[in-house]
NUGU-405833 format. One record per residue (C-alpha): residue in one letter; x, y, z. Coordinates in steps of 0.25 Angstrom, whole numbers. Layout:
N
- aa  xx  yy  zz
- A  X  Y  Z
...
END
This chain:
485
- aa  xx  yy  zz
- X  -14  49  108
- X  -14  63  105
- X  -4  63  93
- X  -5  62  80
- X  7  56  71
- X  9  62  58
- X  15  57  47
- X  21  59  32
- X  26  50  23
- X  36  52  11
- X  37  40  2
- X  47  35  -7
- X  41  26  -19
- X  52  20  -27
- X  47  23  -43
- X  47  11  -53
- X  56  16  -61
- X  66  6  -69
- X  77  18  -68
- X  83  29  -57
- X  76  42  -55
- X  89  51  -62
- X  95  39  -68
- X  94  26  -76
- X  99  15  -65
- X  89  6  -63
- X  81  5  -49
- X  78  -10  -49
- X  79  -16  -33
- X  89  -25  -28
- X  100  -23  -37
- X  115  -27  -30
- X  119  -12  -24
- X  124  -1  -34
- X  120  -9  -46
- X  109  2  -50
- X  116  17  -50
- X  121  21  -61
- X  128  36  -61
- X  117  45  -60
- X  115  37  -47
- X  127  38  -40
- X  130  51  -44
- X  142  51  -51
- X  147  65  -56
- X  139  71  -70
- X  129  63  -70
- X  114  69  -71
- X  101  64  -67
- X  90  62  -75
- X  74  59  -71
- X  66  48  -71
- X  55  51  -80
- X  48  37  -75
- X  50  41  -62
- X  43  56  -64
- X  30  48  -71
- X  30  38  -57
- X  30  51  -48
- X  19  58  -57
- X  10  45  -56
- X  11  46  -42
- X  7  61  -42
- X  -5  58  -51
- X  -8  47  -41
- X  -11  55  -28
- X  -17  67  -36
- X  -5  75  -33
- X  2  88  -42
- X  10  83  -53
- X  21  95  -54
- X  24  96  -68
- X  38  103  -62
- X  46  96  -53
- X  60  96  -48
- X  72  87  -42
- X  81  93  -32
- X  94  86  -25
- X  90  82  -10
- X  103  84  -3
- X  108  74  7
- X  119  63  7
- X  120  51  11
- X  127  39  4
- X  117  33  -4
- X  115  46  -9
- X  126  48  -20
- X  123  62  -26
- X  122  67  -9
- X  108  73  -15
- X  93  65  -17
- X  88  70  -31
- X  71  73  -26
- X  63  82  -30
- X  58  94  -18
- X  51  106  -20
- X  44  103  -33
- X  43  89  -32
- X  34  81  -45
- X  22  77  -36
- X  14  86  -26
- X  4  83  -17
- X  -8  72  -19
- X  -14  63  -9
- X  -16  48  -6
- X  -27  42  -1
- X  -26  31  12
- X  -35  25  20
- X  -36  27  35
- X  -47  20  47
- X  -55  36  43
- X  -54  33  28
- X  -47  39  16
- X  -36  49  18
- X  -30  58  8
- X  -14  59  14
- X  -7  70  5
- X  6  68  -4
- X  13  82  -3
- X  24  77  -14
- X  28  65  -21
- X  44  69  -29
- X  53  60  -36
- X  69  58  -30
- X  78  47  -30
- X  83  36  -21
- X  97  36  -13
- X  103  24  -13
- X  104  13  -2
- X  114  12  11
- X  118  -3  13
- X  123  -6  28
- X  129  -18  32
- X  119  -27  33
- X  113  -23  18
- X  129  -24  12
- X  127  -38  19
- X  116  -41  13
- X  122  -36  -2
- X  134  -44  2
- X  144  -36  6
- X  151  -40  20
- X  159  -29  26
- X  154  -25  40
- X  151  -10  43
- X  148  -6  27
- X  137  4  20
- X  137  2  7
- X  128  10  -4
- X  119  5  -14
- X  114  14  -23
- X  105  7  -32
- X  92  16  -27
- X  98  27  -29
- X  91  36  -38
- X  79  27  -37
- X  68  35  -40
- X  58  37  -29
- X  46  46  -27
- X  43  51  -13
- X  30  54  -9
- X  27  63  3
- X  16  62  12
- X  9  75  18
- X  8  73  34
- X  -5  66  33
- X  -5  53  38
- X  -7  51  54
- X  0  38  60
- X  6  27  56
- X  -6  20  48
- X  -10  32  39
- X  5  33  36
- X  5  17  30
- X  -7  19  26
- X  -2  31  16
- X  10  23  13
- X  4  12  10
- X  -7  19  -1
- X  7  27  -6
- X  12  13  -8
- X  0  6  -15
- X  0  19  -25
- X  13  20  -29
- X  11  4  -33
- X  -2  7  -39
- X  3  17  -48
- X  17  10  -51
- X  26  20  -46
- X  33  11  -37
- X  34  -3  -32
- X  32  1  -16
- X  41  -11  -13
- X  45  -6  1
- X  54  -16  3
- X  63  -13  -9
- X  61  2  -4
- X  52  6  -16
- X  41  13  -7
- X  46  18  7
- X  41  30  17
- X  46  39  25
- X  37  42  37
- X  36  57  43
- X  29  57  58
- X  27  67  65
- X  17  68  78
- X  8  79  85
- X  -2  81  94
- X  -17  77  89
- X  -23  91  86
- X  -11  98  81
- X  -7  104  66
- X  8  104  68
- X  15  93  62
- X  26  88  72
- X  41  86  70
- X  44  72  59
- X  51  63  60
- X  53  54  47
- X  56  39  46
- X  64  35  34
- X  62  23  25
- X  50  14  30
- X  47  3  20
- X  35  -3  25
- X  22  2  29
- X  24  -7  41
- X  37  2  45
- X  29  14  41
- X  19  12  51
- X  28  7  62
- X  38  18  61
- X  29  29  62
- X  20  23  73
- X  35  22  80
- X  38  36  76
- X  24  44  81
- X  27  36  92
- X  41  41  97
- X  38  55  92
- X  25  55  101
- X  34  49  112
- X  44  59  110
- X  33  73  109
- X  28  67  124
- X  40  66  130
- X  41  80  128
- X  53  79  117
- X  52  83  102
- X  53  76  89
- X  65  77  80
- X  64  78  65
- X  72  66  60
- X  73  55  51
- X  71  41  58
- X  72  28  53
- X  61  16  56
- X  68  2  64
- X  58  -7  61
- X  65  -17  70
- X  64  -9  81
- X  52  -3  76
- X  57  12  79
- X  62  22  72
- X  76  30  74
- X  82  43  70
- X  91  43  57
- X  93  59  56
- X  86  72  59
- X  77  73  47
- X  82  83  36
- X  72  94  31
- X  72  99  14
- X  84  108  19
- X  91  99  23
- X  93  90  10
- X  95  105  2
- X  85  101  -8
- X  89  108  -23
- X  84  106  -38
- X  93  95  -45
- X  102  103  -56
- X  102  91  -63
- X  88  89  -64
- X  78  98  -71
- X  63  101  -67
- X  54  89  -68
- X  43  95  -78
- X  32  85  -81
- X  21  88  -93
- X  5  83  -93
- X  8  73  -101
- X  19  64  -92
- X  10  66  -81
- X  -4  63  -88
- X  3  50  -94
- X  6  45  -80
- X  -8  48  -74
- X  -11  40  -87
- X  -3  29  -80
- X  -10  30  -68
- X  -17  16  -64
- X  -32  21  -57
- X  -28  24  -43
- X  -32  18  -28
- X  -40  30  -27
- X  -50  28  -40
- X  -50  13  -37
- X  -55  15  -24
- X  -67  25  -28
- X  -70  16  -40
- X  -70  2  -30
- X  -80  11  -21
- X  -88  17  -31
- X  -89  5  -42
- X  -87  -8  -35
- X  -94  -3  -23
- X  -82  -6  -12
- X  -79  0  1
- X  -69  11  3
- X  -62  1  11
- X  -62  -10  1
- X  -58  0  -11
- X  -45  4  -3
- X  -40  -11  1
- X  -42  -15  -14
- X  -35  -2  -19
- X  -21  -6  -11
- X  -14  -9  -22
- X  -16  -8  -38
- X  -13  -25  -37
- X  -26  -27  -28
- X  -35  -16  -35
- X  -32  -23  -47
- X  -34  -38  -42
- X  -49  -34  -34
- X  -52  -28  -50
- X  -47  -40  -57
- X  -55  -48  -47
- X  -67  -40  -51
- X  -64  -42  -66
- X  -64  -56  -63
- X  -77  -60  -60
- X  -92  -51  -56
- X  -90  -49  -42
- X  -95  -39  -32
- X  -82  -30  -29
- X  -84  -31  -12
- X  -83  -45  -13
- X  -71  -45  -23
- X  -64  -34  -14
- X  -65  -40  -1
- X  -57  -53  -6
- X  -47  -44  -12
- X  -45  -35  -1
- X  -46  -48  9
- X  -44  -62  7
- X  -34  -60  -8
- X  -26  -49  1
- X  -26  -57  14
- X  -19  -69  6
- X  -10  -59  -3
- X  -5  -54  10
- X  -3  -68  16
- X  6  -72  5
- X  13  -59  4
- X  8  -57  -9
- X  -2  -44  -16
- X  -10  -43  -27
- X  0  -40  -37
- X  4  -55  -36
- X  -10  -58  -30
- X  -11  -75  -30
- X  -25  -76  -35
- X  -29  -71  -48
- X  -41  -60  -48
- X  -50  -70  -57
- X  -47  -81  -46
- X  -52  -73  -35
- X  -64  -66  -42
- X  -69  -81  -46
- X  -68  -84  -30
- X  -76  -74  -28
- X  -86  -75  -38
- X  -89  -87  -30
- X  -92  -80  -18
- X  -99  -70  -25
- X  -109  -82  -31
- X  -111  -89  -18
- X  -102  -101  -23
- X  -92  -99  -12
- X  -94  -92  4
- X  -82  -83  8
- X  -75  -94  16
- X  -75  -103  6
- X  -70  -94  -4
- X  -57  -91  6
- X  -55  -107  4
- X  -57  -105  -9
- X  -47  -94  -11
- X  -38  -101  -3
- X  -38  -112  -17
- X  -36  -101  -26
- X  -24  -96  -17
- X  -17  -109  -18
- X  -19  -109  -33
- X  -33  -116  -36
- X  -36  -111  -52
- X  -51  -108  -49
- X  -60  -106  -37
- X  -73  -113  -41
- X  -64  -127  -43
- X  -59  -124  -29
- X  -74  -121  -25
- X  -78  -134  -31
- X  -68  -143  -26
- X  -68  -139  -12
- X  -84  -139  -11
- X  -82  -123  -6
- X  -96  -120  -14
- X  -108  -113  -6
- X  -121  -119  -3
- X  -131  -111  -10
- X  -142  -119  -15
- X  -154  -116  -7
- X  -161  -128  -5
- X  -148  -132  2
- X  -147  -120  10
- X  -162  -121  14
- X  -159  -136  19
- X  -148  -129  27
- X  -155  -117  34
- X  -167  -127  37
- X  -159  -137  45
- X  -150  -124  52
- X  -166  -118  57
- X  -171  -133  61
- X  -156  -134  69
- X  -156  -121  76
- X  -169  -116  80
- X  -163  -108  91
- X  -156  -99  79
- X  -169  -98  72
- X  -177  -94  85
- X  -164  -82  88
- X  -165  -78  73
- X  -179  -76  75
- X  -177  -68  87
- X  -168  -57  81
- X  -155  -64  84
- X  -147  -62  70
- X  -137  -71  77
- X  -145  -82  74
- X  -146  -80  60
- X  -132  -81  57
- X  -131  -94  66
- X  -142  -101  58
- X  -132  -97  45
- X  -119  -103  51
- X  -128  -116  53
- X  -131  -116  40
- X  -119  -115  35
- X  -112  -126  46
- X  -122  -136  40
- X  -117  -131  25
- X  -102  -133  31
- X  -101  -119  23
- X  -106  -121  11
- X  -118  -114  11
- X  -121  -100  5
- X  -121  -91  17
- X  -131  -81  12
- X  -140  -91  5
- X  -141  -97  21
- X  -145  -86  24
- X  -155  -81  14
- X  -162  -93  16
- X  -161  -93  33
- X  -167  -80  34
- X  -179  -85  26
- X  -180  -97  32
- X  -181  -88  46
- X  -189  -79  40
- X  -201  -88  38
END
C-alpha cells in the first residue's frame, strides 16, 4: 500500500518473412545449428546488406493498425555492442527516426477501456543464439564445459514495439501484451509462438510513492516468453524494489533476468543507456523512404480491426462491451462467433455466450483454439437453433454438445435418439402445473403471500415430475395464470 508500480513494455514480434532482414537466408525454426546463415549473416568481409522490403510492408501494417505516424523517411543505424552471437560486434536497428511513431492500443482493465500509448515501433535484426551445456547436449554434442553458437536467427527480422510507461501492475502489463499479441496475429505480421521466441517482452518496472509524478529508477527484466512469466516477474520485481526503497536503500538500473524455478529475478548487468551502444547511421544502408502508394496498398491489406469489430458487435448485433471484447480475442474466434451467425437466424447473445463459454471452455480443455476449433460453425449454430426454438433446455444441449464433440454428424439425430426433446405442448404442461398446485398447497399459500421463493419451487416440481423435459418458460407461463385466477 502506498506505491504504485509502473511499468513499460518493449516487444519483439518475429516478422513472417520467408527471408532475413539484409539477406536471403531463410528464417524457418528448428533447423540443425548454422544451417541457416549465409555470408551477409556471419559477417564475412565485403559483403553489404540489403532491406527486406517484406519486412518494411509488415512494420507499416502494424503502424496503420494502432493509428500511429507512418514516417515516410526512416533510417538504420549500427547499435554497437559485442557479444558472441553477434558477428559483425554491432545490431543493425533503427534510432532516432525510426519507420513507426506513436499510436495506441486499447486493453481492457476492471474500470474499462484503456488507451496504453506506443511511443515507437522500428525494425532490427536478431542475434544469433548461445548454446550451454545442456542445449549442446540436447543437439548432440557431449563434451562437458562447452558454449557453442548457433546462428541461425541471426539477422531475423523482428519489430520492437515500445510501450510508453502507462500500464500499472503486473495485470495491466499481460493484459497489453496479451492485446499486442492477439494484433500482430490478427493482422499477420507474425505467428506470436512464444515458445519458438516469435513474440517475447521485456518488462521495465519502476516504483513510486502513490501521488507523485517522478518516475523512479528501472530495472529491465530481459526475455519473458510467457504472459504467466510476465506477470510473475514483475509482481517479484515491484516487490524487491519496494522492499529495497523501505529499507532505506536505493534502486539500481540494471538488467535482471527472470528464474522462473525460483520465481525471482537476478541481476545480469548494470543496464546500458543509447550512449552506451554509440548508436550511428549504417554506411551501408541508405534512408528508408516509402511513397503513398506502398503504404496505401498495405492499409488495403489490412483485415477489419478488433476495434471496429467490437463497435460493430455493440452497435449491430446489440452485444455488451464485455461480450464484444471476449469474442474479439483472436481473428480465429471473431471469425468462428460470424460463421456461426451465417449459419443459421439466431439472436447474436445467445450465439456469443456459447462461443465465449462452453466452445472456449472445451478448446481450452483440449489444448486446442479456434483456428483448429473441433466443431464446425454450422454444427454449433444448428445446436443452437434448438435452444433458440424451445426444442432443447440449456442443460440438455451441454449433453448434446458433448455428441457433437465426440463426432455425432448432426444435433437433431442426437436429440432424437437420446429423447433430450422439451416438453412443450400445453395440455401436457397444464396437467403438470395442476398436479404440482393440488401437491403443494403450502407453496401456493407462500406465492400468494408475496413470497417469490415460492414460485420458483412450484417450477422445480414441475420440472421433477417431467424428469427435465419440460419447457421451462412455457411452466411458467402457464403457473402464473394458473395463480393468478
Amino acid at each position: 500500500m502506498g506505491w504504485e508500480v509502473v511499468v513499460g513494455i518493449e516487444t519483439h514480434a518475429q516478422l513472417r518473412t520467408r527471408s532475413k532482414m539484409f539477406s536471403g537466408a531463410p528464417t524457418a525454426f528448428g533447423a540443425p545449428p548454422n544451417t541457416q546463415a549465409c555470408a551477409v549473416d556471419i559477417a564475412l568481409p565485403g559483403v553489404l546488406p540489403v532491406p527486406n522490403a517484406r519486412a518494411v510492408a509488415l512494420a507499416i501494417r502494424f503502424g496503420l493498425a494502432i493509428g500511429a505516424r507512418i514516417q515516410r523517411r526512416s533510417v538504420f543505424a549500427r547499435k554497437n555492442y559485442f557479444y558472441p552471437d553477434l558477428p559483425k560486434g554491432y545490431q543493425i536497428s533503427q534510432y532516432e527516426q525510426p519507420i513507426v511513431e506513436g499510436g495506441t492500443l486499447a486493453i481492457a482493465t476492471e474500470e474499462g477501456e484503456k488507451a496504453i500509448g506506443i511511443v515507437r515501433a522500428h525494425l532490427e535484426e536478431d542475434a544469433g543464439k548461445s548454446l550451454h551445456e545442456d542445449s549442446l547436449r540436447a543437439a548432440g554434442v557431449r563434451r562437458a564445459g562447452l558454449s557453442g553458437v548457433d546462428l541461425n536467427r541471426a539477422g531475423t527480422p523482428l519489430l520492437e514495439i515500445v510501450s510508453a510507461p502507462d500500464l500499472r501492475g503486473a495485470k495491466e502489463a499481460v493484459a497489453y501484451a496479451r492485446a499486442l499479441h492477439a494484433l500482430v496475429r490478427w493482422i499477420e505480421i507474425c505467428d506470436g509462438n512464444m515458445q519458438e521466441g516469435s513474440f517475447r517482452c521485456d518488462a521495465n518496472v519502476s516504483v513510486r510513492r502513490t501521488g507523485d509524478s517522478a518516475l523512479g529508477v528501472r530495472c529491465e527484466i530481459k526475455n519473458l516468453n510467457s504472459f504467466r512469466f510476465l506477470e510473475r516477474a514483475i509482481e517479484y520485481e515491484a516487490g524487491r524494489q519496494i522492499a529495497l526503497l523501505e529499507a532505506g536503500g536505493r534502486v539500481e538500473q540494471e538488467t535482471r533476468l527472470y528464474d522462473p524455478g525460483r520465481d525471482e529475478t537476478r541481476p545480469m548487468r548494470t543496464k546500458e543507456e543509447a550512449h552506451d551502444y554509440r548508436y550511428f547511421p549504417d554506411p551501408d544502408l541508405l534512408p528508408l523512404v516509402l511513397s503513398e502508394e506502398e503504404i496505401e496498398r498495405e492499409r488495403a491489406a489490412l483485415p477489419e480491426l478488433p476495434d471496429a469489430k467490437r463497435a460493430r458487435y455493440r452497435a449491430e448485433l446489440g452485444l455488451s462491451a464485455y461480450d464484444a471484447m471476449l469474442l474479439t480475442e483472436s481473428r480465429e474466434k471473431a471469425e468462428y462467433f460470424e460463421r456461426v451467425l451465417a449459419a443459421a437466424p439466431l439472436p447474436p447473445k445467445l450465439a456469443a455466450n456459447w462461443v465465449n463459454g462452453e466452445l472456449a471452455s472445451r478448446l481450452n480443455d483440449t489444448g486446442s483454439d479456434f483456428g483448429a476449433p473441433g466443431l464446425a460453425p454450422a454444427a454449433l449454430a444448428r445446436l443452437l437453433a434448438r435452444i433458440a426454438d424451445g426444442t432443447l433446455s440449456h442443460k440438455a444441449a451441454k449433453e448434446v454438445l458433448g455428441e457433437l464433440w465426440r463426432g455425432a454428424p448432426d444435433p437433431d439425430a442426437v436429440i432424437a435418439a437420446k429423447g433430450l426433446a422439451q416438453v412443450s405442448d400445453a395440455a401436457a404442461l397444464e396437467r403438470l402445473v395442476e398436479q404440482a398446485l393440488a401437491s403443494h398447497p403450502k407453496l401456493v399459500e407462500d406465492y400468494r403471500a408475496g413470497r417469490e421463493k415460492a414460485f420458483h419451487a412450484l417450477v422445480g416440481q414441475v420440472m421433477k415430475a417431467s424428469r427435465g423435459a419440460a419447457n421451462p418458460a412455457r411452466v411458467s407461463e402457464i403457473l402464473r395464470e394458473k395463480l393468478a385466477r
